[in-house]
GUDONU-542271 format. One record per residue: x, y, z of N, C-alpha, C in turn. Coordinates in steps of 0.02 Angstrom, whole numbers, plus 50000, padded with zeros to 5 digits. Example, Ala and Ser with C-alpha at 12.3 -4.5 7.8 and 13.67 -1.06 7.14 Angstrom:
BEGIN
506604971650390506154977550390506604983550390506424988850354506844994750357506455000250394
END
This chain:
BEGIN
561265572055331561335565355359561015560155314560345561955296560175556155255560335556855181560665560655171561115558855103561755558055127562095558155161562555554455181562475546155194561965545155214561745539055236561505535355163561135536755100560945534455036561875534755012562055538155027562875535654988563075531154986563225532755054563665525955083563035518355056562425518555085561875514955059562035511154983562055515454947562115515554881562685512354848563455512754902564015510454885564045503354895563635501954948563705494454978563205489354946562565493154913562255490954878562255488154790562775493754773563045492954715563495487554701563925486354748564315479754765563985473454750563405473254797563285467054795562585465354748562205472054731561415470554680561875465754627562425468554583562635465854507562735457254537562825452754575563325448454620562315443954656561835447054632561375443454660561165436754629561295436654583561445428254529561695422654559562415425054597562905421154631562535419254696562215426154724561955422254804561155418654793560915419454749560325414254715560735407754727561175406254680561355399154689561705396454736562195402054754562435395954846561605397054873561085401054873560545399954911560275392154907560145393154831559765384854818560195381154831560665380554821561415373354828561275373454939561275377454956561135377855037560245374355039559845376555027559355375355030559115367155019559385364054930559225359854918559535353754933560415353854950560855348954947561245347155009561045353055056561425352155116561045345355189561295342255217560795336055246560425336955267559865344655283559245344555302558825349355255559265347955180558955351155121558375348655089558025350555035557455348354995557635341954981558285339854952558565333054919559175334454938559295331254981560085330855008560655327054985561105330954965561545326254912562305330254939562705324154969563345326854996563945330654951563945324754893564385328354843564245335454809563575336854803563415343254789563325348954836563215346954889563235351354938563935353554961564415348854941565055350654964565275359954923565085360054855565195365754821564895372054854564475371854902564205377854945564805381555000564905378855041565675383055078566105385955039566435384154982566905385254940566495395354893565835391654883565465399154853565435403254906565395401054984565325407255023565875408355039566485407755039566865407855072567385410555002567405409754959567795412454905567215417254833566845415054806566495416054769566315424554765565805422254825565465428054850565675432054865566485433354909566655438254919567135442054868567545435954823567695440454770567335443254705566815439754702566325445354645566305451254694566125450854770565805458854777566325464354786567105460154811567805464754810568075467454735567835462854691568065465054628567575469654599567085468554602566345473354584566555481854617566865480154693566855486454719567515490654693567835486354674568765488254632568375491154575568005488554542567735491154470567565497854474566975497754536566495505954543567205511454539567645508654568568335515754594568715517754530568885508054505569495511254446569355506154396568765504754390568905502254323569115494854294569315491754267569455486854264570065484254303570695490754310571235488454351570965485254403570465490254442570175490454508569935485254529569385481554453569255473954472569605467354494570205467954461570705462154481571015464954530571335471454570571635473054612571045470954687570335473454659569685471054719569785462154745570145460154665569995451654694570415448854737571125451454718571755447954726571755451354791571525457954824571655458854904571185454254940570635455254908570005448554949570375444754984570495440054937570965434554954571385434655044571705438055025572115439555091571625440855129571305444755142570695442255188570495437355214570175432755158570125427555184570495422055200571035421955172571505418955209571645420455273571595425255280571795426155358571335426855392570645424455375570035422555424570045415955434570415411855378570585405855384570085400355318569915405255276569665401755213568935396655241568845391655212568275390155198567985387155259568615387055320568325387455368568235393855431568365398455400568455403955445567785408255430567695414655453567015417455444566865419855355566365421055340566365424255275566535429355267566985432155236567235437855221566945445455185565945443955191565855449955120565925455655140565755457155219565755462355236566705467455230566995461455231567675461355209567865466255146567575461955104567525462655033567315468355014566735473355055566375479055047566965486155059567475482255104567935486455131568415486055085568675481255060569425480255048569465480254955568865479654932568875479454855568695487454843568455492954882568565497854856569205502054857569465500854915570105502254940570495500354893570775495554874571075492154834571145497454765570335495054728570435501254691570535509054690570585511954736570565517754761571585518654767571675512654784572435513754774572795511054709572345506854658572815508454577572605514154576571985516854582572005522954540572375530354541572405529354617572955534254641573715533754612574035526354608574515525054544574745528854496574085525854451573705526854397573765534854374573645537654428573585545754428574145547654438574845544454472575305547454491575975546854410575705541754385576155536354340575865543154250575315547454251574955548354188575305552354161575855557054192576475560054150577145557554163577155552854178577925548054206577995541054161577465539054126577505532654099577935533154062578455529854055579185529954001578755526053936579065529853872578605525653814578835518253820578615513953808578645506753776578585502553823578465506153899578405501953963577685501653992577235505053938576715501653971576315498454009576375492553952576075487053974576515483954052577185483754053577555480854092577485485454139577365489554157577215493654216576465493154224575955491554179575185493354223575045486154243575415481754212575375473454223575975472254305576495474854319576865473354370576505477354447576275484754401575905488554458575235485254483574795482054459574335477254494574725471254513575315467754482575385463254546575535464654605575905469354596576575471054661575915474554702575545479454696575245484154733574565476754740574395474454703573925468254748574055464854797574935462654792575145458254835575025461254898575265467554893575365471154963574785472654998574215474054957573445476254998573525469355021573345461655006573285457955003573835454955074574285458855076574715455255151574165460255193574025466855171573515470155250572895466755240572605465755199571965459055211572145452455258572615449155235572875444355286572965445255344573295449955352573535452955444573185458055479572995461055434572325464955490571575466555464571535467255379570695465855373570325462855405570595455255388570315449255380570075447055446570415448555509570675447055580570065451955601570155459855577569515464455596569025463155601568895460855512568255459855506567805454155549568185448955560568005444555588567815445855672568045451855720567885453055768567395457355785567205460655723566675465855675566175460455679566415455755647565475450555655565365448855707565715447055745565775442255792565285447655837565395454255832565115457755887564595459355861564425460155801563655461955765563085454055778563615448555762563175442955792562925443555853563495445655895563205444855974562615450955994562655455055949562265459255963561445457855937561165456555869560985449255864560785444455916561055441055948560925436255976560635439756048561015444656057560345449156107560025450656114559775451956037559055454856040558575446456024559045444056002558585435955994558275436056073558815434056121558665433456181558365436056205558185443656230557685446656265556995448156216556935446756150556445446056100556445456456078556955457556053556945464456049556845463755970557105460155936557205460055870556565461655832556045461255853555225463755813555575469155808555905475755851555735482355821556355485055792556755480455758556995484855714556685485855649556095484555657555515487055606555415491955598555495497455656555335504255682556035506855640556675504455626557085508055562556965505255516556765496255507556865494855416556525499155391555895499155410555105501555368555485508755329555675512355386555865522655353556435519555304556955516155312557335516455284557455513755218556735507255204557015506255157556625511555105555885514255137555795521955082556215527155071556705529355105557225531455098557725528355054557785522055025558075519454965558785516055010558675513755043559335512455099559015504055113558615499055083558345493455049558945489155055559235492755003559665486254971560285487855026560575492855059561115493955086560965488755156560415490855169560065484755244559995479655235559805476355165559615469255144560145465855164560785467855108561265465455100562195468255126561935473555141562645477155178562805476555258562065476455278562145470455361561855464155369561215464855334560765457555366561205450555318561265450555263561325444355227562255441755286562645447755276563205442955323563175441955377562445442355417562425442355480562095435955464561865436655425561385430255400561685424855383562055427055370562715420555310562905416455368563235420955431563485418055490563135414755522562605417255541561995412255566561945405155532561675406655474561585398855435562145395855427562905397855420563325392155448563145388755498562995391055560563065385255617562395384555644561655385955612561295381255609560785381155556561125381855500560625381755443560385386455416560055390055468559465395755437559685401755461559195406355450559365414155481558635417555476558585420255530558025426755519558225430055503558815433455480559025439955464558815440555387558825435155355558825434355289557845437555266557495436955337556795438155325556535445355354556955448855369556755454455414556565462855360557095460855314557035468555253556635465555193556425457555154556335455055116555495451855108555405452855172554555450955174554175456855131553795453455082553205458055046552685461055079552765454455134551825457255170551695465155170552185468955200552125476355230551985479055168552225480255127552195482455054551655482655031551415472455028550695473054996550155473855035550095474555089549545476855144549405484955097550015490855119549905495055102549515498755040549695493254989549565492554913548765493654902548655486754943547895485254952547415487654980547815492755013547215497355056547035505355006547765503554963547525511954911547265507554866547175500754830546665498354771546015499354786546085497954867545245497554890544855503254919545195506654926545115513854990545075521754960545785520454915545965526754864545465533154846545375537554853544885542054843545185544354765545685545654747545925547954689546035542754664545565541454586545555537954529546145533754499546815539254491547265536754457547475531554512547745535354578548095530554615547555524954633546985522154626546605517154651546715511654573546865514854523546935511254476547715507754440548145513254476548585508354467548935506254541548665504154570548945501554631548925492854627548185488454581548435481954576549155480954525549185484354477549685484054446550245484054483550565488154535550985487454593550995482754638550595479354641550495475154689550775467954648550505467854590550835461454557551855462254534551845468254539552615469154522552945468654597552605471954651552825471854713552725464354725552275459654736552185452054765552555449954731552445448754664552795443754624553505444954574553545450154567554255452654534554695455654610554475455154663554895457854706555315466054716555225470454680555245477054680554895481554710555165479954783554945485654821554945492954817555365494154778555205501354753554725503454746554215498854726553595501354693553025504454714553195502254789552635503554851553085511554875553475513654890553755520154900553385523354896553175525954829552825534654827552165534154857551925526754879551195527454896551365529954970551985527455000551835529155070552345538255063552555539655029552875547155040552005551555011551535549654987551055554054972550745555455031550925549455094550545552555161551085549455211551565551755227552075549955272551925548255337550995547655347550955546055407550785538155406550695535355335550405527555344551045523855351551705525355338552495521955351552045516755429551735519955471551515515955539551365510055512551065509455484550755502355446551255497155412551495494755362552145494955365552525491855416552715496555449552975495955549552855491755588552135492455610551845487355632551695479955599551765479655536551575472155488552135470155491552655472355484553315469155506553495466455561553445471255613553365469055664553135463055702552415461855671552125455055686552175447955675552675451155609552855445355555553645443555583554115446755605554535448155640554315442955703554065445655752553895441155791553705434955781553085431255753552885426655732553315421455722553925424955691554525421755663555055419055722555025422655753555455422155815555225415355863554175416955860554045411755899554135404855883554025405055825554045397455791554795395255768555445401155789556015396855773555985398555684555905403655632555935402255586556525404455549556615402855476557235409155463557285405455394557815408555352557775404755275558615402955277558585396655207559325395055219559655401455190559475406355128559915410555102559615416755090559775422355054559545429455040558905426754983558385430655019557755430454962557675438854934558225435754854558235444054843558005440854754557895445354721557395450654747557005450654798556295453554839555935452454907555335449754858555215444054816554745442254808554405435154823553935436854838553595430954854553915423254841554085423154775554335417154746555125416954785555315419354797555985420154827556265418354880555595422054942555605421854982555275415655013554825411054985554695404155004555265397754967555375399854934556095396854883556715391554925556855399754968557295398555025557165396655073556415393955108556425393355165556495385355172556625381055223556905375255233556585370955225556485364755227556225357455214555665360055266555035360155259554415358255321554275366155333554565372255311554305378755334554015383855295553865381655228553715386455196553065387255204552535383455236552095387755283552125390955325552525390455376552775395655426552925401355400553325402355344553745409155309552945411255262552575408255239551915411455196551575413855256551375412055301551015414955350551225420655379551895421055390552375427455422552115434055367552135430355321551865434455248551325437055249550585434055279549995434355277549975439355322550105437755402550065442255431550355449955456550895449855404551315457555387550595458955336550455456355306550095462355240549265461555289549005457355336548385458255339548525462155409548995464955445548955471655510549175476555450549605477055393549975483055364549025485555337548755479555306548295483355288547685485855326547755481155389547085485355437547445490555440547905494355451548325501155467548035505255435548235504455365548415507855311547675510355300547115505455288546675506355270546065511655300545945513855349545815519955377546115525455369546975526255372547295530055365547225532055289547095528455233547055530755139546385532955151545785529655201545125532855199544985539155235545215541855274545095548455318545425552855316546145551655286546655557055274546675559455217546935565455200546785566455142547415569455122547475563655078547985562455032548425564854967548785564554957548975569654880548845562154832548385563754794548365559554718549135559654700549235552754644549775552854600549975556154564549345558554518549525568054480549665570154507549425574054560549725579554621550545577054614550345572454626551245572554647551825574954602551555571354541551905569854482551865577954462551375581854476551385589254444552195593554469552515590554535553095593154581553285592854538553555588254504554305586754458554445587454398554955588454381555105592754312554865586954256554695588854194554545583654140555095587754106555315582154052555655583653990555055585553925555005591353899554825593853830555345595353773555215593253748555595593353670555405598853631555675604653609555385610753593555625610953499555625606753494555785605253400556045599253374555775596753313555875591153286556705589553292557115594453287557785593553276557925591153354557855593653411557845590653468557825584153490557155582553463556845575053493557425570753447557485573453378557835566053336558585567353376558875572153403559485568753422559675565853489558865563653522558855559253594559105551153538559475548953572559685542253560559695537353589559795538253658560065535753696559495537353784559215533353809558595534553870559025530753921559035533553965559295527554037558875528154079558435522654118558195524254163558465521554238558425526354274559115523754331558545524854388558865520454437558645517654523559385518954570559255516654618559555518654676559975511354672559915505354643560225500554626560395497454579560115498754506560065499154455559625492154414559345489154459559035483154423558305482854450558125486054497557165483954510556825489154471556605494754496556165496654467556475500654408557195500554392557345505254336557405501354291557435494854291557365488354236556795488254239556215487954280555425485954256555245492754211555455498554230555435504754196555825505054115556255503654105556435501354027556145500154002556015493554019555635488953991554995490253944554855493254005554015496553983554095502453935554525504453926554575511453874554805508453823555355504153822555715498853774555025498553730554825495753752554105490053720553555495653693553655501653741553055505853695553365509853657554015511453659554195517153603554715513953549554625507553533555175503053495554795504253412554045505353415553675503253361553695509253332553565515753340553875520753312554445526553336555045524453347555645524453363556065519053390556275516753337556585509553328557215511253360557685518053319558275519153321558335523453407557865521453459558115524053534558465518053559559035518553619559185514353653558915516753703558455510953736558295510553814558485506453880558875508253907559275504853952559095507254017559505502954070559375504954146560075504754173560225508554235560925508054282560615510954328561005509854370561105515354463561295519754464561065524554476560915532954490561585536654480562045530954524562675535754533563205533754470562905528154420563405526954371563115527954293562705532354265562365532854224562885536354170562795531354113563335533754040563325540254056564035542454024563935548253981563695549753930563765545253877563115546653825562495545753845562365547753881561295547053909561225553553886560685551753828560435559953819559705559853872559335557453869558905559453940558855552653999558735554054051558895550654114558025551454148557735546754164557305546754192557415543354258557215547154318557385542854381556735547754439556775542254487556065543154521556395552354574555955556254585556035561254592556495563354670556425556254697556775556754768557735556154772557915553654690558305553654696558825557454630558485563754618558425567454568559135571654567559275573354621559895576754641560585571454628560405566754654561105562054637561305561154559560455561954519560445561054426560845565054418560615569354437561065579954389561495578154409562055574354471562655576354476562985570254431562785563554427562985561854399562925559954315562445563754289562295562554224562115568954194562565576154234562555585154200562115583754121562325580154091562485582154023561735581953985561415577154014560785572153997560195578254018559755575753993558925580853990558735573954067558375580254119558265575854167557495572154169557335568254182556495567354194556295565854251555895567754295555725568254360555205561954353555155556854405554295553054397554325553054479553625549454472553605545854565553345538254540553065537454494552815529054491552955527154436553295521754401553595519454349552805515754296552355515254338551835513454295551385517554252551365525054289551075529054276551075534354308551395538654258551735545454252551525548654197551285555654195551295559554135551815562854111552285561054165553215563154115553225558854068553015552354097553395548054035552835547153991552175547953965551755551953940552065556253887552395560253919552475568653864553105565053815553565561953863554075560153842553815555353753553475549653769553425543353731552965550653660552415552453694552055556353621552575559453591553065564153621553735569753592554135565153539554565559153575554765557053532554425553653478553915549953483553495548753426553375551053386553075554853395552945562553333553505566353283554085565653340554555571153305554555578653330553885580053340553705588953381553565588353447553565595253480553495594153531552685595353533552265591853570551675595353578551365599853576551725603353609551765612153625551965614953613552035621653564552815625253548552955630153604553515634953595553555638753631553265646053642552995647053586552585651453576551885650553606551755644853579550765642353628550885641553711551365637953718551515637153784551595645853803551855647453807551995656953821551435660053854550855659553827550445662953801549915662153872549765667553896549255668653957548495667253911548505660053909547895659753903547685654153959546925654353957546705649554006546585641753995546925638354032546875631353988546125629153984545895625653937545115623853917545035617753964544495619353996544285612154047544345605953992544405599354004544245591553980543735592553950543075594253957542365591953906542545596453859542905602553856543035604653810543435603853746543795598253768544465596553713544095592253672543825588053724543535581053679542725580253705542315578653647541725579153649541415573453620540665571653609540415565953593540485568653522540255573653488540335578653422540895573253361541715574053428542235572953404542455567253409541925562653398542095554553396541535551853339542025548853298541745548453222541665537253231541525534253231541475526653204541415522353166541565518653151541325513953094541715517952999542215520953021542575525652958542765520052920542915521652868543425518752796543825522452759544205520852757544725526152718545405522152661545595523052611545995520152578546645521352594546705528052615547575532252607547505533552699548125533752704548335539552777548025545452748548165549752700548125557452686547275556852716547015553252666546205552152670546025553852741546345549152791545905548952842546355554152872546905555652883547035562952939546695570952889546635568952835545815574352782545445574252816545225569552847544555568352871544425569152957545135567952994545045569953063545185578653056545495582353013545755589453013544915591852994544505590252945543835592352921543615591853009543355587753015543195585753105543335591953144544095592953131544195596753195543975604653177544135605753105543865611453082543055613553088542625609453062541975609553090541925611053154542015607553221542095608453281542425616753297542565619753254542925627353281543575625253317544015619453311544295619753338544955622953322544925624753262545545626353199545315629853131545625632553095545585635953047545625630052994545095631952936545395625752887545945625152856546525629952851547195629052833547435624752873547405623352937547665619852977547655609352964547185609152918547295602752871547745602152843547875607652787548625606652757549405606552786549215609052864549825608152908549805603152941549505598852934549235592452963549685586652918549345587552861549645584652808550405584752774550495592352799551405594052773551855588552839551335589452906551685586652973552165578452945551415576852911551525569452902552165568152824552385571052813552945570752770553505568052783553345573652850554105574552906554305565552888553715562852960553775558352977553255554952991553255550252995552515545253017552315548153063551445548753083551285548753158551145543353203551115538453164550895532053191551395529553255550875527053291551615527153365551395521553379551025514053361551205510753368550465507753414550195501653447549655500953476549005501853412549195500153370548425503453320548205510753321548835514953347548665522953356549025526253304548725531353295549175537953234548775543653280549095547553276549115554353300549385560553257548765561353202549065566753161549025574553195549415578653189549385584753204549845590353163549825598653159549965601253116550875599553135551315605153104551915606053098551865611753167552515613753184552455620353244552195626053214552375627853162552245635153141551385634153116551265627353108550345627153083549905630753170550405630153208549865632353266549515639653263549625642453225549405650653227548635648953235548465641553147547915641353145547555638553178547675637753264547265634053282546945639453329546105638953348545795643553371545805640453434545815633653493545785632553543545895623853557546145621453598546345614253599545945608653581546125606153546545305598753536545575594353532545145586753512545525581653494544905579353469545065573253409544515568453375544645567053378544275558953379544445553253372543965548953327544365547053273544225542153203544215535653207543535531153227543825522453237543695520453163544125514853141544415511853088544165505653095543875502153094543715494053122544305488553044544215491352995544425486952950545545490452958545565494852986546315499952995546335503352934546945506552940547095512852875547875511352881548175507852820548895509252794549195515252817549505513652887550225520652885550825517852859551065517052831551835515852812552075506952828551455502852812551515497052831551255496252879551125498552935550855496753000549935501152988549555495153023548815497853027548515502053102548335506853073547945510953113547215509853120547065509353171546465507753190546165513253216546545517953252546225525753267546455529953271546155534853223546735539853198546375547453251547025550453288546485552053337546865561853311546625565553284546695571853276546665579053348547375579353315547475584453385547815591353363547565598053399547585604453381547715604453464548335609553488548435610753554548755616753568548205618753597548645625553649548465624253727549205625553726549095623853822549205615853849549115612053881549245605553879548725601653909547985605053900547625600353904547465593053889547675593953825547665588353776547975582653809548625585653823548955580253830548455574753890548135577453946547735572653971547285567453925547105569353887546675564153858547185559153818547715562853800548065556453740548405552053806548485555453854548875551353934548415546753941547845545853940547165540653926547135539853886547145540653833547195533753774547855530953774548325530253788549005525953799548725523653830548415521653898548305520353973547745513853936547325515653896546865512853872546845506753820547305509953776547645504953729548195498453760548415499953811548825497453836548295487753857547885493853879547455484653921547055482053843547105477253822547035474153773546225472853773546065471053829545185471453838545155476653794545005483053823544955488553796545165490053726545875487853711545975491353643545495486753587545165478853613544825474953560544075481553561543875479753608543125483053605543085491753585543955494753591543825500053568543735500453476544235495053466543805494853389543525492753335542945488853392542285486753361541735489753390541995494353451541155495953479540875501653444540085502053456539695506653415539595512453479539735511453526539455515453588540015522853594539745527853568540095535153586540225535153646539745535453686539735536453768540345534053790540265525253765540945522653802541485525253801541475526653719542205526453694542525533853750541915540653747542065545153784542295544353846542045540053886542055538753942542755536453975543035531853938543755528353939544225534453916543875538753889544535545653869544385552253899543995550953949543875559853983543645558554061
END
């Protein structure tokens, strides 16, 4: 059932996420120009009916023609619209999107069937004159059943979802459909609720008096950031207490609710919280008469006061205040007394991608990182890999889409682990990557060092091997942190972290010269003021047990044009290691840190920030 329910979710969502540009601006053109707008201006306000009433519904009928067939599908999605709305009666009849959700996949669903029937029948030289006559003729005709019975449907379809609506206005029931948004939109069924019922229930509303609560019921942050704030402040496990403000600024202010998800699936009992902050905020809203003129999508803060009307955007910030200050009295006992799975924990469930040879990693080309809609958190997720793996691997493409439409050329696919099953079916071909938090993950960790390097961390032989992994104080030690170095050459200074590691017992001294052959390959330098020298695969024989040094540079060391500031030497069996280099990314990243990491004289510290 509930993958039946993310489908369909997913179909209605896909429609209209690409098409959120368009309802931004009839939002503001409603908001700012209409006679009880910010600046009311008749001639410009006149262009708002015409966007809801035509605009809107053919981007999302043609969008949904596209998902089926393709480009035919797009113009066949538009040209049935139409008839729809004509026969709701155009720019004065109801809005048609929910229309549009119906009749633009359909549409395409019948060129393609055509399409399929026509692929050993096409007479040569008729082509074009048959795939050009077959979208008119077969448009016209969807386009007379849009007129005479879509259009007519749909419209008795709202009419009864309004009234239903307006019932719960009346007896004040409407607080608890909090008790489904909250599960559903962690369930990834967000955008299907945002915009696949509330916005045209919403649309209808603010025709005939301006505003809508519906537009505020899936889109409020408060619940989100209540939750947020109770694991920054409460958190017993390190990682998740540390990146939870980071979520909180992508959740408030970038509007990507995604982001708050895995905090509430690590204890499925705080969703109550959440529940109830909605709820209140829900109500509140009801008492004071509130509602916004248009969709505040993304759900961010800026968005969601954007839209609200001449004289209310205190009313709509407060609705705000008090969703996140009950989500977080909730929450906040519940992150303190329960006991919780940390973010590692979690992240340990799901499969990582390893790269088991240089020839491997160089023929990833191509990264997609995909969402359940394809633009919140799998675009903030790009992004962030974009930017860290661009400096040593220039030649990756990093891109984002929706789960269910991911290239065929994707050689690996990273997508959050809840919706891991929909990846494999639709992207077989691709290396999968499992995460739960787009900020911080040790998949995407293994991933960024693998391709950097060229090797995989681990070979398959060390990995194999029943040995016992070496606790943390063991890898890295105060011993293996050198300061204040100088060095002329790269060779010089990864000479000088391999001597290090050799002294330390951590390696055989041949294991320098495999250090050094490594760096032939390819640079190790990955970019951040980091190099990461280590042997070749077959140098692992010589290593006697996992370590790491670390070399600070204050003046840098020439890698290949780019300066290294710490050249950090690594020998690995087993994947201890990889925790500590997962902390120095983590580390380098906050710029505080990467200044004082290299000028400070303090071992302790430097240890401290890496173990």
């Amino acid at each position: 059932m509930k993958a039946t329910l993310q489908k369909f979710g997913k179909q209605l969502s896909a429609m209209v996420m690409p098409n959120i540009g368009a309802f931004i601006a009839w939002g503001f053109i409603t908001a700012l120009f209409i006679p009880d707008g910010w600046i009311p201006n008749e001639q410009l306000a006149s262009i708002q009916p015409y966007m809801l009433a035509y605009l809107l519904p053919v981007l999302i009928a043609a969008t949904g023609g596209k998902m089926v067939a393709g480009e035919r599908g797009l113009v066949m999605g538009a040209i049935a619209v139409v008839g729809c709305i004509a026969g709701a009666g155009g720019v004065d009849g109801k809005p048609m999107l929910m229309a549009a959700m119906i009749v633009g996949p359909f549409a395409g669903w019948v060129i393609k069937q055509f399409d399929a029937f026509m692929e050993n029948r096409m007479p040569v030289g008729f082509e074009m004159l048959i795939n050009n006559f077959s979208i008119g003729i077969i448009g016209m005709l969807i386009s007379f059943i849009g007129f005479y019975l879509i259009g007519p449907f749909m419209t008795g379809v709202l009419a009864v979802l309004t009234a239903g609506v307006n019932v719960l206005l009346k007896y004040s029931l409407l607080p608890f459909v909090a008790i489904f948004i909250e599960p559903a939109k962690v369930l990834f069924l967000n955008n299907a609720i945002n915009h696949g019922m509330f916005t045209p229930i919403g649309v209808e509303q603010a025709a005939q008096t301006g505003k809508s609560i519906m537009y505020m019921l899936e889109t409020n942050p408060g619940p989100g950031l209540g939750v947020l704030l109770a694991y920054w402040l409460f958190a017993k496990d390190k990682a998740t207490k540390d990146s939870a403000p980071g979520a909180i600024i992508i959740h408030f202010f970038g509007g990507i609710h995604e982001i708050y998800f895995p905090y509430i699936l690590m204890n499925p009992f705080i969703i109550i919280a959440p529940i109830l902050g909605n709820l209140a905020a829900i109500s509140f809203y009801l008492i004071f008469g509130a509602g916004l003129k248009g969709p505040a999508s993304p759900g961010s803060i800026i968005a969601f006061l954007s839209m609200a009307p001449k004289g209310s955007t205190v009313i709509a910030l407060l609705g705000v205040v008090i969703a996140a200050g009950i989500s977080f009295l909730i929450a906040s006992p519940i992150v303190k007394l329960t006991s919780t799975k940390d973010l590692e924990k979690a992240k340990k469930k799901v499969k990582t991608l390893k790269a088991q040879s240089k020839g491997e990693v160089d023929r990833i080309k191509k990264i997609v990182f995909a969402c359940d809609a394809g633009m919140g958190s799998s675009a903030m997720g790009a992004t962030k890999f974009k930017n860290r793996i661009k400096a040593s691997r220039p030649d990756i493409i990093v891109t984002n889409t929706s789960v269910d439409n991911i290239p065929g050329d994707s050689d690996v696919v990273v997508v959050q682990a809840v919706l891991a099953e929909r990846a494999q079916k639709s992207a077989p071909q691709a290396k999968l990557i499992t995460i739960e938090n787009f900020l911080a993950d040790s998949a995407l960790d293994d991933l960024f060092f693998e391709l950097s390097t060229g090797d995989a961390m681990v070979s398959k032989n060390t990995e194999n091997k029943k040995t016992e992994t070496p606790a943390l104080k063991d890898v890295i030690t105060i011993d293996g942190i050198l300061l204040n170095q100088k060095a002329k050459t790269k060779e010089e200074a990864i000479r000088a972290a391999g001597k290090l590691l050799h002294k330390l017992d951590y390696v055989e001294e041949a294991y320098i010269d495999s250090m050094l052959e490594r760096e032939k390959i390819a640079t190790t330098y990955m970019g951040m003021g980091l190099a990461i020298p280590h042997g070749t695969t077959h140098g692992t024989e010589t290593i006697k047990k996992s370590g790491i040094v670390v070399l600070q540079y204050p003046d840098g060391v020439d890698f290949d044009g780019e300066l290294a500031y710490f050249v950090i030497g690594i020998a690995g069996i087993g994947g201890s290691h990889m925790d500590v280099l997962s902390k120095v990314c983590t580390a380098l990243e906050d710029e505080s840190v990467l200044e004082k990491m290299r000028n400070t004289n303090d071992k302790e510290w430097v240890l401290q920030q890496l173990s």
